[in-house]
C-alpha positions in Angstrom: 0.0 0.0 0.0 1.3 3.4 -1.3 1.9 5.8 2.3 0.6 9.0 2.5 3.0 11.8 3.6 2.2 14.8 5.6 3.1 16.5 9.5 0.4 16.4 11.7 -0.3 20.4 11.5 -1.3 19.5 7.7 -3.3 16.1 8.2 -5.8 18.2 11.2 -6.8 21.1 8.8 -7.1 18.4 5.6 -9.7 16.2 8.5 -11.0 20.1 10.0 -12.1 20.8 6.1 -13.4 17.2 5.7 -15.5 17.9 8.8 -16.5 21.4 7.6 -17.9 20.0 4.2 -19.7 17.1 5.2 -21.5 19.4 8.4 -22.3 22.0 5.5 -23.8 19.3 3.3 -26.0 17.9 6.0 -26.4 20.7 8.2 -27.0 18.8 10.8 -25.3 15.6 12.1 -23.9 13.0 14.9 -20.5 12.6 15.8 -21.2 9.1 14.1 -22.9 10.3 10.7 -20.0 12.7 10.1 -17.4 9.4 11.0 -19.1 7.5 8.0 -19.2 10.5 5.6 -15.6 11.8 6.0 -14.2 8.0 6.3 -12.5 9.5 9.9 -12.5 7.6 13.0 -15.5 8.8 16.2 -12.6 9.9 18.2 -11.3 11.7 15.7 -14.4 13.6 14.7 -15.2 14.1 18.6 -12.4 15.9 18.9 -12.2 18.2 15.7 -16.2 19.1 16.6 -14.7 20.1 20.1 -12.3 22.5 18.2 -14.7 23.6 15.6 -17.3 24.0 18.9 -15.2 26.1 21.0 -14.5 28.8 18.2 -18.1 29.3 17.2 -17.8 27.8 13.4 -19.9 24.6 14.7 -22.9 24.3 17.6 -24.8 22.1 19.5 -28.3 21.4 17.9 -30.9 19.1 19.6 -30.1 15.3 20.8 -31.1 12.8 18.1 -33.9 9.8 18.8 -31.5 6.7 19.1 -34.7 4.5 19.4 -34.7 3.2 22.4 -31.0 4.3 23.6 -29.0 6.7 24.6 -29.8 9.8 22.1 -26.8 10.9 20.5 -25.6 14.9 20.2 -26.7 16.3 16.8 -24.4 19.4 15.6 -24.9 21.9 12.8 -23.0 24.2 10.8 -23.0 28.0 12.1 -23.0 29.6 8.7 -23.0 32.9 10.0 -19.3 32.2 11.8 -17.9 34.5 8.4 -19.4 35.7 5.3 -18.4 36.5 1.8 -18.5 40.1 -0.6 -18.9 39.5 -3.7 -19.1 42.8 -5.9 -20.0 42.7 -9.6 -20.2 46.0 -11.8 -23.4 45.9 -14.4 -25.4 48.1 -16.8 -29.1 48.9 -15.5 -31.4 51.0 -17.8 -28.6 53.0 -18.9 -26.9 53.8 -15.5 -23.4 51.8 -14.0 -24.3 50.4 -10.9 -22.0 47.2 -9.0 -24.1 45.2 -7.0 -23.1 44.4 -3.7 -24.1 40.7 -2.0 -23.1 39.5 1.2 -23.5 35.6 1.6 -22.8 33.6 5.1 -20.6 29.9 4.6 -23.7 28.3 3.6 -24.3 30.4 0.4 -27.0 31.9 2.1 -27.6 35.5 0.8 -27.4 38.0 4.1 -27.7 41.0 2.1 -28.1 42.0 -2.0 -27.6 45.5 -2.6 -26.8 47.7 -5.5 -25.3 51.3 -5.8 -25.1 53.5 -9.1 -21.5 54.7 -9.9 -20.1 57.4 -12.0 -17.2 55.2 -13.3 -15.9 52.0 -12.2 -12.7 51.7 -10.5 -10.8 51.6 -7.0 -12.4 54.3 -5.3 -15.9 52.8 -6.2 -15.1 49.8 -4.9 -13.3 50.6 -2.2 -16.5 53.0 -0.7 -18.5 50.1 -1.0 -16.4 47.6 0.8 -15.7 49.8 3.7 -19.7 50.3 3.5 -20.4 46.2 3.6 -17.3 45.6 6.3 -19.1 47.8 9.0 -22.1 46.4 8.6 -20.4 42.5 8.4 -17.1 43.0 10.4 -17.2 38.8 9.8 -16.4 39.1 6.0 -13.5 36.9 5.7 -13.1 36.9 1.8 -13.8 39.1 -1.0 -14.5 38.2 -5.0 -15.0 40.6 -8.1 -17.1 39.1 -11.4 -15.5 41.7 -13.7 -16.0 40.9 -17.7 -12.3 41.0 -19.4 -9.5 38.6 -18.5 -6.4 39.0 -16.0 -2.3 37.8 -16.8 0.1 37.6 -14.6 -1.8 39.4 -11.9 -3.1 42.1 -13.8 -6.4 43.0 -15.8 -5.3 42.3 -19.0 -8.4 43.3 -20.7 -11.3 44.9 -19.2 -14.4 46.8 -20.2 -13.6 49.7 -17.6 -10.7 51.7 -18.8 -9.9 52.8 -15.4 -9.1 48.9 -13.9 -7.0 47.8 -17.4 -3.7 47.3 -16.2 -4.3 47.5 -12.0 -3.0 44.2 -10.1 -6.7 44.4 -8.1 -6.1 41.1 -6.8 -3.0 42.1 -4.7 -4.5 45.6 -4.1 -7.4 44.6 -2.2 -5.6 41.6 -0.3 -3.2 44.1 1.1 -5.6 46.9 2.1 -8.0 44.4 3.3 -6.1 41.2 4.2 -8.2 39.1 3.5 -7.9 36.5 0.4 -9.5 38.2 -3.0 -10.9 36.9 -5.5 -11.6 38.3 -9.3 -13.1 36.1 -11.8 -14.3 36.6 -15.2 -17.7 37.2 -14.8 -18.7 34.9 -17.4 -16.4 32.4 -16.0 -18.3 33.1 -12.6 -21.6 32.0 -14.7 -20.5 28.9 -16.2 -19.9 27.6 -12.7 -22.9 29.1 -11.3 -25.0 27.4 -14.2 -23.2 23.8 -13.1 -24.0 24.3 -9.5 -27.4 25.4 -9.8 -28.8 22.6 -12.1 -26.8 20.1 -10.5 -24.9 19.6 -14.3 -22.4 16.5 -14.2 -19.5 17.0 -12.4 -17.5 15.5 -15.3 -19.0 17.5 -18.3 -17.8 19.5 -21.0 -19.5 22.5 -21.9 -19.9 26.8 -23.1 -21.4 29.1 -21.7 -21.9 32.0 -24.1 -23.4 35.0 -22.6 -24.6 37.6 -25.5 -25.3 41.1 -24.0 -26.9 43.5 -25.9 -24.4 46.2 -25.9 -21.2 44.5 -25.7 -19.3 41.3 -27.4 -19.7 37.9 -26.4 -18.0 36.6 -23.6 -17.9 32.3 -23.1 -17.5 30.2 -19.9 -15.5 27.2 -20.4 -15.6 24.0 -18.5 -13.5 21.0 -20.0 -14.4 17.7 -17.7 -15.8 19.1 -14.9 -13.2 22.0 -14.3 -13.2 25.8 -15.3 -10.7 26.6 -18.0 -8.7 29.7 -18.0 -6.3 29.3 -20.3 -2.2 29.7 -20.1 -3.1 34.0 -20.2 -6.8 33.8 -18.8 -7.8 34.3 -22.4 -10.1 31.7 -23.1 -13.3 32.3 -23.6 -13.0 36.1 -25.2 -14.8 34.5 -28.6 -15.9 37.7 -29.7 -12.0 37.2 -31.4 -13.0 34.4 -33.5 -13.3 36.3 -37.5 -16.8 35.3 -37.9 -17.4 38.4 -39.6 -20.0 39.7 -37.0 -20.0 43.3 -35.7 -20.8 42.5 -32.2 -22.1 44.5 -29.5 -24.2 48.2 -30.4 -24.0 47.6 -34.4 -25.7 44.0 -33.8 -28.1 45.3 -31.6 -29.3 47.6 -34.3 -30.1 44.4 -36.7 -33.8 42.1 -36.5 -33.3 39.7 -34.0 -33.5 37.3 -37.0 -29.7 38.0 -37.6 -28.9 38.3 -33.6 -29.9 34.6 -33.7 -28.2 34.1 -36.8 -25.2 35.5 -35.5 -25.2 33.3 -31.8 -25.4 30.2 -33.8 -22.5 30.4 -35.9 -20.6 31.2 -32.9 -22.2 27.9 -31.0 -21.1 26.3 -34.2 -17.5 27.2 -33.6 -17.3 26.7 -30.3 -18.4 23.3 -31.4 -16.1 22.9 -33.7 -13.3 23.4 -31.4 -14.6 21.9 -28.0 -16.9 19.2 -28.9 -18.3 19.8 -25.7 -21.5 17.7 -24.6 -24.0 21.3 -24.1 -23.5 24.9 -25.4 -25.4 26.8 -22.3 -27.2 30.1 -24.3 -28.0 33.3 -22.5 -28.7 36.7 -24.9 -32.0 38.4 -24.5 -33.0 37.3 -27.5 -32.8 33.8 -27.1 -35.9 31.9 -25.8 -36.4 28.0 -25.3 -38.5 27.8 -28.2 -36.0 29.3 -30.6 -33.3 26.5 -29.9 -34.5 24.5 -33.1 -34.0 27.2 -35.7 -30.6 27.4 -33.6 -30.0 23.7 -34.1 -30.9 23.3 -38.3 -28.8 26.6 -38.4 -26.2 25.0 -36.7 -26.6 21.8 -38.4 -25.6 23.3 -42.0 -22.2 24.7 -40.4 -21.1 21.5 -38.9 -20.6 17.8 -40.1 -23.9 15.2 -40.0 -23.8 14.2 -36.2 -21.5 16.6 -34.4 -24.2 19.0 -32.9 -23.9 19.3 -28.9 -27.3 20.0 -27.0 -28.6 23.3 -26.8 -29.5 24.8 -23.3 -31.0 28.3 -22.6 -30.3 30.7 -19.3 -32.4 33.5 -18.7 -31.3 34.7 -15.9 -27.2 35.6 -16.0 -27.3 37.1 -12.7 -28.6 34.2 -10.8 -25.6 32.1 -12.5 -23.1 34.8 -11.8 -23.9 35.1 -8.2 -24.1 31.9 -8.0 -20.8 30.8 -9.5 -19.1 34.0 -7.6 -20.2 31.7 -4.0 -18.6 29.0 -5.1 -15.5 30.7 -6.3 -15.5 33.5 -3.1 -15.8 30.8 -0.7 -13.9 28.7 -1.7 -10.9 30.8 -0.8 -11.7 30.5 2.8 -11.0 26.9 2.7 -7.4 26.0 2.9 -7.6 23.9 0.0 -5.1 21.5 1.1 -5.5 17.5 0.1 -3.6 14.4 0.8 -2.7 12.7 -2.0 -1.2 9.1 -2.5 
């Protein structure tokens, strides 16, 4: 048998997050439930849920019926131990506003607020953080959903002048200390959209998110994991010489040619991934329109080789939802033991 490596400072917090994620994915459990989930012994999860206890993150629910014995302790998750901002900047009936959400260790949304801006950039975000840290003095992590791609640190491409070029990552984890996150906002989606229709954890598959006034932007997950690319670049398809004025000059045209437009894209995004669903969200893309999609499709791409179609209507839902995942995840340590 292969041994697995590791000082006893690392094994505690690998068993402490084991313990974290199965209590989160029950809410509420015995010493003995959590023992058969996490593959730890009693003993051992006694005594992590005695740490876990004494700091606040986990408390003492109810006792459990043991039918006819000696009921057993039932313990839950304290979601509210530390919470999450996640800030994302978006266009609403003309204005610039970044929407504000505060979300506890379960996902659960504490507060969802949204301020109008006069540009987008540190100072705007930074009043708004202070803002949500006074009113939450337990945020432990911050993420940004911005659309454009970061390298090396820095936003490479964004479609706010005043943030191309800043390292916000390291910016924010210094004035704040606490561990940033910034994600492409369509990235943030595409894992959003997994998470909240329960998608298979080892699929393929785009998420192309058409906005009305800008170019297309696509989430890519190859086998179950978000792909970034070696310079974050992947997914900017609005590159690919289609021949399509994207953005104001297509919004201009009958939605006819919008459509037109979205499927040759799916089909070369087809072309290249293979993947096993193209995920669809434009405002001019309905359920009912995915068949004209599909033929259209179908004369662009060999007899066979057409992936499913799916629609999202709501971008925001998928991008909040993805941003949790992502945001939260940094409070974890991440560590694993591996063989």
């Amino acid at each position: 048998m292969d041994s697995i490596g590791g000082n006893s400072l690392v094994i505690r917090e690998v068993n402490l997050n084991l313990v974290r994620r199965a209590l989160k994915e029950k809410e509420q459990a015995t010493k003995r439930e959590l023992a058969l989930a996490t593959g730890l012994s009693t003993v051992t999860v006694g005594t992590l849920l005695q740490e876990l206890t004494s700091q606040g993150e986990v408390k003492e629910a109810e006792m459990a019926s043991s039918g006819g014995g000696r009921p057993a302790q039932l313990y839950s998750y304290n979601g509210d131990y530390a919470h999450a901002l996640i800030l994302f900047p978006h266009e609403a009936k003309g204005d610039i506003r970044i929407r504000c959400t505060v979300v506890n260790l379960l996902g659960r949304v504490a507060a969802d607020t949204e301020a109008p801006v006069e540009s987008v950039d540190l100072q705007a975000f930074e009043s708004l953080i202070d803002e949500a840290m006074e009113a939450y003095p337990s945020i432990g992590a911050i993420g940004f959903g911005l659309p454009g791609a970061e390298f090396e640190g820095r936003m490479l491409v964004s479609d706010y002048e005043a943030l191309r070029g800043l390292a916000l990552r390291e910016h924010f984890r210094d004035k704040y200390r606490r561990p940033v996150t910034v994600e492409n906002d369509v990235n943030a989606a595409a894992v959003g959209f997994w998470k909240r229709k329960g998608v298979a954890a080892d699929a393929t598959g785009a998420y192309l998110y058409i906005p009305d006034r800008f170019p297309p932007g696509a989430g890519i997950v190859i086998e179950g994991k978000l792909f970034r690319g070696r310079r974050g670049f992947a997914g900017e398809v609005a590159n690919i010489p289609l021949g399509i004025s994207w953005g104001e000059a297509l919004l201009l045209e009958p939605e006819e040619v919008r459509r037109e437009a979205a499927a040759r894209l799916t089909a070369a995004v087809c072309s290249v991934l293979n993947p096993d669903f193209v995920v669809l969200n434009a405002s001019f893309i309905k359920q009912g329109h995915l068949p004209a999609m599909a033929e259209t499709c179908g004369r662009l791409l060999p007899a066979g080789s057409l992936t499913e179609l799916w629609v999202s209507d709501d971008f925001t839902a998928d991008y909040v939802s993805g941003m949790v995942v992502l945001t939260l995840g940094t409070l974890e340590s991440g560590l694993r033991l591996a063989k």
